[in-house]
N, C-alpha and C positions, 0 to 999 in steps of 0.2 A: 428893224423887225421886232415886233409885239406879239408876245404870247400867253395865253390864259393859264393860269396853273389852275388844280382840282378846286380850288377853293374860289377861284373868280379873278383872284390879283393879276393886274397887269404886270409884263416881265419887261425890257428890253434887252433885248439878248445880247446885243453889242456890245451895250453900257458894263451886260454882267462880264464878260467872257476881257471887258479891257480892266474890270478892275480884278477880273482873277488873274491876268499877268501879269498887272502892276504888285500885286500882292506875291506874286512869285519871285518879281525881280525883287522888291525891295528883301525878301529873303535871303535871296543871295548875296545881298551886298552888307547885308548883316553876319550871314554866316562868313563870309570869307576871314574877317582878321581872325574867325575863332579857329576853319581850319587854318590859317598861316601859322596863329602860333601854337596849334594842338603839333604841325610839323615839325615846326621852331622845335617844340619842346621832346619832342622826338628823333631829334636828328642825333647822332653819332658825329660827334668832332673826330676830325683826326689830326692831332698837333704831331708835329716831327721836331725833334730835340737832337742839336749839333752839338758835339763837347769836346775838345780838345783832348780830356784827360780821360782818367777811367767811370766808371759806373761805381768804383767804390768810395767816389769822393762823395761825401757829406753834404756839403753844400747843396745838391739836387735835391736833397729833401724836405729844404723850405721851398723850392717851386712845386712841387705835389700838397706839403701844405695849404699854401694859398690856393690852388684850384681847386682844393676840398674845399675851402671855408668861402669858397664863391659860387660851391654849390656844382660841381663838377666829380662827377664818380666814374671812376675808369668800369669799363665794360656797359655802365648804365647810357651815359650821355658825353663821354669823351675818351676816345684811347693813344697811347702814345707810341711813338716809333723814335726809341729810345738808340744812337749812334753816339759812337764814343771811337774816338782815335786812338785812345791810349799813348798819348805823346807823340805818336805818329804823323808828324804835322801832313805829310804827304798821302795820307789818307785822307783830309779830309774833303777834298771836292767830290772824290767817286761817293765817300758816305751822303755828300750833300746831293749828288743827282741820284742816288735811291729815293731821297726822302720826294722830291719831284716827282721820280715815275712810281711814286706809293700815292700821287695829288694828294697829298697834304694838304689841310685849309689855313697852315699856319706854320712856320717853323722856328722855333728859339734858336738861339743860338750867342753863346756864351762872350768868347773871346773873341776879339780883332781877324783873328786868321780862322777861327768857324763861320766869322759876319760875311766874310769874304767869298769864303767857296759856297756858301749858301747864296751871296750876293748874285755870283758868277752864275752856278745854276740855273737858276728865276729872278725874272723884276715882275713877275706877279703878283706871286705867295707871296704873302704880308711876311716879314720878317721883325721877331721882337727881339735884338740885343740887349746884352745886361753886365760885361766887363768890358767896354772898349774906350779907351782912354782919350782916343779924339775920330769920334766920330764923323766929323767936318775934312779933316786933316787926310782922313781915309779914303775919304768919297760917299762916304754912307747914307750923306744926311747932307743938304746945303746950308741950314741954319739947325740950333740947337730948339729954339723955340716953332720953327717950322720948318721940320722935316725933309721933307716931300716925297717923291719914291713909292718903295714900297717897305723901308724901313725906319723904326721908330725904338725907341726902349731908354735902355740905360747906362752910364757913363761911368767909369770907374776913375781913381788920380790917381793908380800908383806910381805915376812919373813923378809927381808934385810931392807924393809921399815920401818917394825914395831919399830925398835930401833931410826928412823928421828922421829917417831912419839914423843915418849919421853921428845928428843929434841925440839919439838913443842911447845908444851905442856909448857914444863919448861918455854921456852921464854912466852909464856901467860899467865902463872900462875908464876910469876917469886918466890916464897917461898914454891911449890910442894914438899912436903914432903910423898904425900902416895896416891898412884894414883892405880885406880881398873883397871883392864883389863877382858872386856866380851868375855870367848872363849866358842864356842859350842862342847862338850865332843865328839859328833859323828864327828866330822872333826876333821883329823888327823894335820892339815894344823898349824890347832889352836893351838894344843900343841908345835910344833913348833914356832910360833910368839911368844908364852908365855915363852918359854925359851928364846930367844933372849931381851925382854922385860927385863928377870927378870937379865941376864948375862949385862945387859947396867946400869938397877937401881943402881946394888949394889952397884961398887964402887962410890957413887956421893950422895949414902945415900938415896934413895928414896925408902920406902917400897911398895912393888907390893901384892896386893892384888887381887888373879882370885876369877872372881866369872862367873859358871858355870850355862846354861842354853839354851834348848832344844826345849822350847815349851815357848808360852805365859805369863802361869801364872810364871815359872819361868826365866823369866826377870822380870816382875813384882816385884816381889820376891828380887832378884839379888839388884835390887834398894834398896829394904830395906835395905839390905846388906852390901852395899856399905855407905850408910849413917852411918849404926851401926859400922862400921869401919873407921869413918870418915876421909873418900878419898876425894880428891878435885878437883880431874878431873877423866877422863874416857879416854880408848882407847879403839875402839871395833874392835876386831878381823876379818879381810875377812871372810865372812863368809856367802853362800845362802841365810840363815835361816836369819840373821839378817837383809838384803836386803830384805827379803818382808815384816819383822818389824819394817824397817826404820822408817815409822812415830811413833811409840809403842815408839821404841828408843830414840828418838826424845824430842817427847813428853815428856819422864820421866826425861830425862838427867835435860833438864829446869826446872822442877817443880822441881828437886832436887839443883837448882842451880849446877848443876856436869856440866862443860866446857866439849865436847865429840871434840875427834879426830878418821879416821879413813880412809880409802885407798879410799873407797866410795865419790865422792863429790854429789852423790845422796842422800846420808847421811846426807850433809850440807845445800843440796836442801830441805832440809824433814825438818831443822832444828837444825840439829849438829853442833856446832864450826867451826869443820877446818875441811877439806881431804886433806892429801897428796899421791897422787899415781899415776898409769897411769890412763890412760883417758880410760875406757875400751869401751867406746861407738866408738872411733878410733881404739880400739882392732878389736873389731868385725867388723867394718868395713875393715880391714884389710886383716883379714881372710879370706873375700872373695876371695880376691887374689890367696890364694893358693886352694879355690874348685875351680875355673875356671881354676888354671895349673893341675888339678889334671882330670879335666872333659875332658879337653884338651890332657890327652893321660899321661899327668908327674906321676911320680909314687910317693907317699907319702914315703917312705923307701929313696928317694934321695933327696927330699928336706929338706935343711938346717930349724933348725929347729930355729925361730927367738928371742930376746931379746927386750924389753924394752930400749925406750933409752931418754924417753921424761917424767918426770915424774911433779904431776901439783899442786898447792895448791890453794885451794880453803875458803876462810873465809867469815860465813856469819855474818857480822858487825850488824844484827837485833839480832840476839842470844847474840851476845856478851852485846848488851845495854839490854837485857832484864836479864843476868845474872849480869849485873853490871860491867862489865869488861871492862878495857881501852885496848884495842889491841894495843900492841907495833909498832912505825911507819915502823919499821924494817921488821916487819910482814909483814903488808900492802904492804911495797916495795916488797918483795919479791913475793906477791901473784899474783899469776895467774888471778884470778878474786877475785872480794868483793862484797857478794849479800848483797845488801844494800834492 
């Protein structure tokens, strides 16, 4: 169809009316990735955080670090649904199906027995671990380098540690002859340390004596224990339970003059001897990294699943003068820090 406009120009009206939808469409197909990412960048994350231990442990404040410095602001564009067992290991599956019927787009989750009841939960929700000593061993993961699933994150060695512990020890206590080791009977993790512990002692002559406890009065308890056995230093096993006892632990190790080593340097913050292990407050901070590739579109089953590779020692030289102990210079050199 041909039509005159006021001035004489011929139109065709077809030709006009197809290049005004082609000019429509290709509008749309330009505007869309601006609204996808004007949503993108609009969206409200909702991460759910599983923890074995309390809300007053430290370490969870390098994983809020790192989601700041990756450009994440609680109430602006991420909020969290913070769950905490408080050592309660039996708590944590019901706290892990809240974090489910809250659909969470993501949920952390700390230790071995948080991976689990979060695991149990969902195989949807991406799950990012960041303390679990064998991931493969667990079911979590088929391979370290690929995943699969719907979880991914980070590996801790306090099993492999536990035998430097030993070593520790011995250098500080240079005549150790019978040394206790605190494992909690509901973490699996523990029985494991304790055989590595006991497979290092033997040949070198060092009797290992577990003493076993759950709850409060049996640390308490455990101390007596350890005295009626008369051990001369202490290791205390990774363990949730004993991180919100850290000062309890603490506390007794001194009064019993018992020397305490342990992976925790919140431990040593609290009053313990030594810690040697990772920094987990750099764990978590760490972590974040991978909710933000995971928010980001990456798939938890492909990412490589990480190692330890920076591990710290920490001595607090106040414990040491107040048990009477000379810390060997050798120590000190080597130590990462010395809370004086």
């Amino acid at each position: 169809m041909v039509e005159l406009d006021s001035a004489g120009r011929r139109h065709n009206l077809v030709s006009d009316r197809r290049r005004t939808l082609l000019r429509a469409v290709l509008g749309a197909v330009a505007l869309a990735p601006l609204v996808s990412w004007a949503q993108e960048q609009s969206k409200v994350w909702r991460i759910g955080f599983l923890a074995a231990d309390a809300s007053s442990t430290r370490v969870y404040d390098g994983f809020q670090q790192g989601m700041r410095e990756l450009g994440y602001v609680l109430g602006k564009n991420c909020s969290i649904a913070w769950r905490f067992a408080d050592g309660r290991y039996e708590r944590l599956p019901s706290l892990a199906a809240e974090l489910v019927r809250l659909n969470v787009d993501i949920i952390v989750a700390g230790t071995a027995l948080s991976v689990q009841a979060a695991h149990q939960a969902t195989a949807t929700i991406p799950i990012v671990m960041v303390a679990v000593p064998d991931p493969v061993g667990e079911g979590f993961a088929t391979s370290l380098s690929r995943p699969g699933g719907n979880i991914t994150g980070l590996t801790n060695i306090v099993t492999e540690v536990s035998i430097k512990h030993l070593e520790l020890l011995r250098t500080a206590v240079p005549k150790l002859s019978r040394v206790a080791v605190l494992i909690n009977p509901l973490n699996p993790s523990d029985s494991l340390i304790l055989e590595q512990i006991q497979g290092a002692a033997y040949p070198i002559g060092v009797k290992v004596v577990p003493v076993e406890a759950g709850i409060a009065k049996q640390i308490e308890a455990g101390f007596g224990a350890m005295i009626r056995e008369r051990t001369q230093a202490l290791i205390v096993a990774a363990d949730a339970y004993f991180d919100v006892q850290r000062d309890q632990i603490a506390k007794l190790a001194v009064e019993n003059r018992l020397p305490t080593i342990s992976s925790n340097r919140e431990m040593t913050e609290a009053g313990g001897l030594m810690s040697y292990g990772q920094d987990l407050g750099e764990h978590y901070q760490r972590a974040a990294t991978y909710v933000d590739k995971i928010l980001k579109g990456a798939k938890p089953g492909e990412l490589p699943i990480e190692q330890p590779t920076v591990l710290r020692l920490v001595i607090n030289s106040k414990t040491a003068k107040a048990l009477g102990l000379a810390i060997p210079r050798e120590l000190e050199l080597r130590a990462d820090k010395v809370i004086e």
